[in-house]
N, C-alpha and C positions, 0 to 999 in steps of 0.2 A: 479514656474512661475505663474503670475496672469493671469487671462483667460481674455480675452475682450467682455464685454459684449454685449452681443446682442442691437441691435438699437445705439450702438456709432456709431460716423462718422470716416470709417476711408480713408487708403490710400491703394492701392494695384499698384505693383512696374508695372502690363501690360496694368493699365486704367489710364486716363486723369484727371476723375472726382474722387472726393470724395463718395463714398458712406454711406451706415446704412450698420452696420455685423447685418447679416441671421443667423450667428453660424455655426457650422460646417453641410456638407453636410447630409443630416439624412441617405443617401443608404450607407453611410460607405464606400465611396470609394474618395481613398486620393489621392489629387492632384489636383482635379477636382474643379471649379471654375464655378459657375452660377451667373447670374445677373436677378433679377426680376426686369422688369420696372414698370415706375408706372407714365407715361406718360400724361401730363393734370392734375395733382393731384396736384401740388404745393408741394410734397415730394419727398424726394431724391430717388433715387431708393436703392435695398438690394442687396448685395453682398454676397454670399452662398458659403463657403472654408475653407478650413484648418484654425485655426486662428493664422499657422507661416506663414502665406502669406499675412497678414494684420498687420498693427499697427495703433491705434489710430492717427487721424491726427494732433489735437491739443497738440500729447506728441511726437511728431518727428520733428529734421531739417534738411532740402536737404542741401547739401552743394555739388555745383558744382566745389568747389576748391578741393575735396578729392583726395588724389591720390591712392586710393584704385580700381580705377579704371581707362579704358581708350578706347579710342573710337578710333576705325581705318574704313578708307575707301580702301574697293576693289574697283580694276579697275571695275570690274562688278561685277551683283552679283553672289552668288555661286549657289545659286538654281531658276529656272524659278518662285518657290511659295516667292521667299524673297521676301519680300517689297520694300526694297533698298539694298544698298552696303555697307552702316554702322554698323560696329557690335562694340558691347559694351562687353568688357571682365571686368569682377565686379570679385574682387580675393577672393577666395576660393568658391564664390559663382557660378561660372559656367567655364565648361569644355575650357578647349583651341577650343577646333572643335568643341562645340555646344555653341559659344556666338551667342545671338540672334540678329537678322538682322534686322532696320530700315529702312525707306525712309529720314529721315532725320538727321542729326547730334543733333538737339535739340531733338530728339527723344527717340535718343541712351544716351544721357546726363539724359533727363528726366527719362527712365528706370532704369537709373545706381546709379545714385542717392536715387530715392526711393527704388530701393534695397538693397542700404548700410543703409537707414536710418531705414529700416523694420530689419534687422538683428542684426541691433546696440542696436534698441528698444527690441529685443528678448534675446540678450545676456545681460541688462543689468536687465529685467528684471527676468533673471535664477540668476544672482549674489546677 
């Protein structure tokens, strides 16, 4: 698998923005996900994570028509800390009972999406 190098821009499936990859976290503990800002600079800010939780942005495409995925509303939500009532279940990629919870429908779209296209990008780069 090719490694993504530091300072690309890329995309990560729980932010909005585009970021620069920081590379992996230096404390060696996986899973974990920082953002250094860099506010008033005129530069993007750095994204600090695993680099199977990022893909290059200019070498991925969202496709909201996948059916690799699908987005359901609860009457309410399940937990006081959810956001909203939307959850996005992405297959293989997350548990039945731990799909994550949005406040909005384009939300849960826009999560689901960038995490097939970050997985698509990872599995095609292993092949």
């Amino acid at each position: 698998m090719r490694a993504i190098d530091t300072g690309t821009e890329v995309i990560h499936a729980q932010h909005t923005s585009t970021y620069l990859y920081g590379g992996p976290d230096e404390s060696g503990r996986r899973g974990w996900t920082s953002i250094r800002l860099t506010l008033g600079s005129g530069t993007k800010s750095t994204i600090v994570c695993d680099p199977d939780q990022v893909a290059p942005a200019d070498a991925v495409q969202l496709n909201p028509a996948d059916p690799r995925y699908r987005v359901e509303k609860l009457p309410r939500k399940r937990h006081a800390w959810d956001p909203g009532p939307w959850l996005a279940h992405v297959d293989g990629l997350t548990a039945p009972d731990s799909a994550p919870a949005f406040k909005t429908k384009r939300d849960a779209v826009a999560y689901a999406t960038k995490r097939l296209a970050i997985a698509d990008y990872h599995h095609n780069q292993a092949a």
